[in-house]
C-alpha positions in Angstrom: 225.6 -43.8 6.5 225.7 -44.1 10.5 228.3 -45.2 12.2 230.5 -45.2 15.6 233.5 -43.2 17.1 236.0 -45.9 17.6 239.1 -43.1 17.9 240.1 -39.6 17.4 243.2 -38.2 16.9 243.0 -33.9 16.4 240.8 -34.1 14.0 240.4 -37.5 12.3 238.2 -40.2 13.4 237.9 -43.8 13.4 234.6 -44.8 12.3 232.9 -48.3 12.2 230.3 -48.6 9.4 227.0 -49.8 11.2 225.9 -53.1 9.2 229.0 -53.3 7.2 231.3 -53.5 10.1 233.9 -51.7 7.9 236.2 -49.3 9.3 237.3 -45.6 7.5 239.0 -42.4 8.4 236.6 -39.5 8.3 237.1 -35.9 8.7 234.1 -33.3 10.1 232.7 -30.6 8.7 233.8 -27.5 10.9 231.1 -26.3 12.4 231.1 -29.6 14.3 234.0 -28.7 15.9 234.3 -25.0 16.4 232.3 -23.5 19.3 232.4 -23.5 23.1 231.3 -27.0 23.4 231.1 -28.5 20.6 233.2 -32.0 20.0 233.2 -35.3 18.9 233.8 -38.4 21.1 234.7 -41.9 21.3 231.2 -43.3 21.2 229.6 -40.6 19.4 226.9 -42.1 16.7 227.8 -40.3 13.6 226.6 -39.6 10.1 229.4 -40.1 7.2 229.4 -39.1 3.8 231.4 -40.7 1.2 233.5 -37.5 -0.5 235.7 -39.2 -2.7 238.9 -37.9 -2.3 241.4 -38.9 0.8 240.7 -39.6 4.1 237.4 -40.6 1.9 234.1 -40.1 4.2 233.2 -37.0 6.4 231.3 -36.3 9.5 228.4 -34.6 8.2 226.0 -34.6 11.9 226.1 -36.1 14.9 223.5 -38.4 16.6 221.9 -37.5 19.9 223.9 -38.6 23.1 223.3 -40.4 26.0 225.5 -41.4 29.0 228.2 -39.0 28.7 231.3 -39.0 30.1 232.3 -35.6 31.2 233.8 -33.5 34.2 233.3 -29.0 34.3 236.3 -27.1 33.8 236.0 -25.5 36.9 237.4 -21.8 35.9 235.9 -21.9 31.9 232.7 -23.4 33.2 233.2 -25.7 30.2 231.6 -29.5 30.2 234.8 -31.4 28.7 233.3 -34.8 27.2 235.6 -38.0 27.2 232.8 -40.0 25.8 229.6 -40.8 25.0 226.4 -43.5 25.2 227.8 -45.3 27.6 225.0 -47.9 28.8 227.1 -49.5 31.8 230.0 -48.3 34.7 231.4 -51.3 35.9 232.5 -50.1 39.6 235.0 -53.2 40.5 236.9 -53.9 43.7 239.1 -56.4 45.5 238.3 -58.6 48.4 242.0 -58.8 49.0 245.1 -56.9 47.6 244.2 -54.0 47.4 242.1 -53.7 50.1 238.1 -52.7 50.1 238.1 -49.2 50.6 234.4 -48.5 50.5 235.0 -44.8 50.2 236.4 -45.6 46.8 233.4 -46.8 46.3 231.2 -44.2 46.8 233.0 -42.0 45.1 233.1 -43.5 41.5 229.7 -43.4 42.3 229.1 -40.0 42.7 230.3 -39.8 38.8 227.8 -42.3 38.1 225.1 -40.7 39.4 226.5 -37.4 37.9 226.7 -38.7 34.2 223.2 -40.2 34.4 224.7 -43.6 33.5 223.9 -47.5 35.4 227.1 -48.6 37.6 227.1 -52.2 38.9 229.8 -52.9 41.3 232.0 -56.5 40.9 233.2 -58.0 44.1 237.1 -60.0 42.5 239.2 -62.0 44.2 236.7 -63.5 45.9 238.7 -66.9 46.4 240.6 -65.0 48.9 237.9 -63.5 50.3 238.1 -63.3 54.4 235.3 -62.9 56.3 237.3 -61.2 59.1 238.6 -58.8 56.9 235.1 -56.8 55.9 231.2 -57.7 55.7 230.9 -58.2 52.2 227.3 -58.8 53.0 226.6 -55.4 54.9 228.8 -54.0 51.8 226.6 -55.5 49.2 223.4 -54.3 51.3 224.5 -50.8 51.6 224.5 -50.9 47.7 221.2 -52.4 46.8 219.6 -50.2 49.0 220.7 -48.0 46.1 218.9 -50.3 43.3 223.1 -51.6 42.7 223.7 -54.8 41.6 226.5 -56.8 42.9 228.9 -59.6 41.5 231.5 -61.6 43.1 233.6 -63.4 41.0 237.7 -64.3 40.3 239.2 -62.7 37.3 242.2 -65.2 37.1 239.6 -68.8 37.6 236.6 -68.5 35.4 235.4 -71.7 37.6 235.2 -69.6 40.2 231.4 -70.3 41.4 229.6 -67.3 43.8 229.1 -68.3 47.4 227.9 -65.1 49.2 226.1 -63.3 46.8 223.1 -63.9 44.5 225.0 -62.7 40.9 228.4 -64.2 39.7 230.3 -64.0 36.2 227.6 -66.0 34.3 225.0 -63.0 35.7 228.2 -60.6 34.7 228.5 -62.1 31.1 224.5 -61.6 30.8 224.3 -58.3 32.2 227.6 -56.8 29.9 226.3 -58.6 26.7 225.4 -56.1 23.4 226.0 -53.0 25.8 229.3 -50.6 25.9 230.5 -50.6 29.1 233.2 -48.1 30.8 235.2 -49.6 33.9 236.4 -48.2 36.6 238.7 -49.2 40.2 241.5 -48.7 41.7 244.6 -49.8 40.5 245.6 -53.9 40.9 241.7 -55.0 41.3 242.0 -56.5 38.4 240.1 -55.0 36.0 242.6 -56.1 32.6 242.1 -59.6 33.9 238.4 -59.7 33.9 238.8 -58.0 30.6 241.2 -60.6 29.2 238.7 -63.5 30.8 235.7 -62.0 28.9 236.7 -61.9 26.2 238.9 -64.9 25.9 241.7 -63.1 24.8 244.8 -60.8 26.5 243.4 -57.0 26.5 246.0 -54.5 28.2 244.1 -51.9 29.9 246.1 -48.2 30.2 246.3 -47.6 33.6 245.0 -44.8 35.4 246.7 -45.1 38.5 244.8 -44.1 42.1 247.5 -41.5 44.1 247.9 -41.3 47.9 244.7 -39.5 48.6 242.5 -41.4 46.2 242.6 -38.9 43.1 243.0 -40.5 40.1 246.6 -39.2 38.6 245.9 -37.9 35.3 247.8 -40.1 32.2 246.7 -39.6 28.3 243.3 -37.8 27.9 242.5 -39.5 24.9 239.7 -42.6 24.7 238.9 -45.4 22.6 236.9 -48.2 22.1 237.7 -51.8 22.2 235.4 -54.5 20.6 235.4 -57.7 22.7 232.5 -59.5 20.5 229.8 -59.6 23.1 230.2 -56.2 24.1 232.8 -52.9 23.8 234.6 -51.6 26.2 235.5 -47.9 26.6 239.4 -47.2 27.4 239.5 -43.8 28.7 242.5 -43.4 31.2 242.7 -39.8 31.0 239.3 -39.7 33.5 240.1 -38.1 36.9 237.4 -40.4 38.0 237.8 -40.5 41.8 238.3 -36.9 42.1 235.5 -34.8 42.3 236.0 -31.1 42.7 234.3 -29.9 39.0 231.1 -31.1 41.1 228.5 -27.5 41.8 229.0 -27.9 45.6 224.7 -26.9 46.2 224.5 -30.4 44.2 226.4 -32.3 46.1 223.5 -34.3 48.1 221.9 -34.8 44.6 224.7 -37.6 44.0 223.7 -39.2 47.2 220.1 -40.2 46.4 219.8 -42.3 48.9 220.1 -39.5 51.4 217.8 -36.9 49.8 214.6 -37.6 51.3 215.9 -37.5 54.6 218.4 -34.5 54.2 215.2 -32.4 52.9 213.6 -33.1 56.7 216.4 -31.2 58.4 215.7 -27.7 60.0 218.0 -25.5 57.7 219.1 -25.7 54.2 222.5 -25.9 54.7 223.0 -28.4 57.2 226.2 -30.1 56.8 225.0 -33.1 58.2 227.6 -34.1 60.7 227.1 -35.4 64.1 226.6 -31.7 66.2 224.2 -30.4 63.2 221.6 -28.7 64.9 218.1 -30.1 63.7 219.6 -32.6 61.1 217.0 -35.1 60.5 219.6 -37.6 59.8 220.3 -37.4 64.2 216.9 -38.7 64.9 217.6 -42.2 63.4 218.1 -45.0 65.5 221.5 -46.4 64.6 221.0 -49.5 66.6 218.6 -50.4 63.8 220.7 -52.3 60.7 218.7 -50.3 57.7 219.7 -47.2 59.5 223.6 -48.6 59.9 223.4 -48.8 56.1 222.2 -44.9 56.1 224.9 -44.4 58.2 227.5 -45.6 56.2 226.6 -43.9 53.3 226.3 -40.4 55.3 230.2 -41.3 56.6 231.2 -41.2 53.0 229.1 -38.5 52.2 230.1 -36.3 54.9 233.9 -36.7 54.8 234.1 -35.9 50.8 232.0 -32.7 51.2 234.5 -31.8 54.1 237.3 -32.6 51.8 236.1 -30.9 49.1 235.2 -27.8 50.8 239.1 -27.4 51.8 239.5 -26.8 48.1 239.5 -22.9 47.4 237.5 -22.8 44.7 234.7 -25.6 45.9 234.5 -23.3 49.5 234.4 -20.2 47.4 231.3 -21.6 45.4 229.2 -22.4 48.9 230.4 -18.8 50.8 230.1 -16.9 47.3 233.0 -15.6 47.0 235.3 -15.0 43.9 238.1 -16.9 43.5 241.4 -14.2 42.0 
């Protein structure tokens, strides 16, 4: 019989029955989980059989994944997965306390473009939204250049009604409905509120608190799901989401798609991009021009990341070619 990977603990799993809706306590055959990478995950698609005897059903096979979570373990060269067949990263942010921080941003979106799964980005607290404060509408822009849907919306008043942008949480409710959805922002946007206000009852997210530097600090590394009738949620504080240093530095760009076609038309392969690079193609643009601004944005966040990233010893050893010891 098929069915889901609502929790794990070592090496028991809590499975929900597809159809039935029932849940059990399975085991897994062994070979599932020996090997260099092989594991089960919150998420997984499973197939149980029914042995009889205590905890009663075993994992006999595992279903095909798709939208993994994951990050490398940099010095095993091992892919760790959190979880898997995510359909949806919900990227959210605050108009207000804290602060937009668009660099924030654009990292959790490097991990979305890394894991191959679609993020949509939720503007909150927009009833204390201030104009002066940031250009929501250059922000929103410089997103669906990307193909990024954006919603504004107000966690605590589900009156709330957008004003700025086209989607709001009626378009939200829509777009999370029958998919499993992971999210992801700093801490105090509000993302247990939203939570709570989908799905009309008090859900306690555990936080995964954003440090100084805007590295997630790492809590419990273990996921599960939570089913919240129109959709589930994945609760995975353990991800390091916002730091990015497992990343192959020669892909780097790849998680900027937006920039590719233009950092191909430099003179030399490894141009860094920044504003002395000689023959970078991205120094030709006119910056006067407002599509170009939204470039330029994106090639800000791009650029300082790399150069933080590069002061780390193993991410500059993987661009020189040297061995870390």
């Amino acid at each position: 019989m098929r069915a889901r990977v609502y929790r794990s603990s070592k090496r028991e799993f809590d499975c929900k029955i597809d159809g039935s809706g029932e849940f059990v306590v399975a085991t897994a055959l062994g070979n599932l989980l020996k090997g260099r990478n092989n594991q089960i995950v919150v998420g997984d698609y499973v197939e149980l059989e029914n042995i009889g005897e205590e905890p009663g059903h075993k994992i006999v096979s595992v279903n095909k994944r798709h939208g993994e979570v994951f990050r490398i373990i940099v010095r095993e060269a091992k892919k760790k997965v959190t979880a898997a067949n995510i359909d949806l990263l919900v990227v959210m942010t605050s108009v207000s306390s804290p602060v937009y921080k668009r660099g924030i941003i654009d990292r959790f979106l490097v991990r979305a473009y890394q894991w191959n799964i679609k993020p949509i980005v939720v503007f909150n607290k927009m009833d204390e939204y201030d104009s002066s404060t940031f250009d929501i509408r250059f922000e929103t822009d410089r997103l669906m250049s990307q193909n990024i849907d954006c919603y504004e919306i107000s966690a605590i008043d589900k009156g709330y009604t957008k004003k700025s942008l086209n989607f709001g949480y009626s378009e939200l409710v829509e777009e999370l409905r029958g998919k499993t959805a992971l999210f992801l922002g700093q801490s105090g946007v509000g993302k247990s509120e939203l939570i709570s206000t989908l799905s009309g009852r008090e859900v306690e997210l555990r936080t995964n608190e954003v440090g100084k530097k805007g590295k997630g600090t790492h809590t419990t590394s273990w996921s599960e799901i939570i089913d919240l009738g129109d959709f589930v949620l994945v609760d995975s504080p353990g991800i390091r989401s916002l730091s990015l240093e497992d990343i192959p530095s020669e892909d780097f760009i790849s998680y900027f798609p937006d920039l590719v076609d233009t950092a191909i038309q430099c003179k030399f392969v490894d141009c860094n991009h920044g504003e002395n690079a000689k023959g970078c193609a991205f120094r030709t643009l006119d910056f006067k021009k407002y599509q170009n601004q939204l470039v330029l944005s994106r090639l800000e966040s791009f650029i300082r990341i790399y150069d933080e990233l590069c002061a780390i010893p193993h991410w500059a050893n993987r661009i020189t070619g040297k061995r870390e010891t």
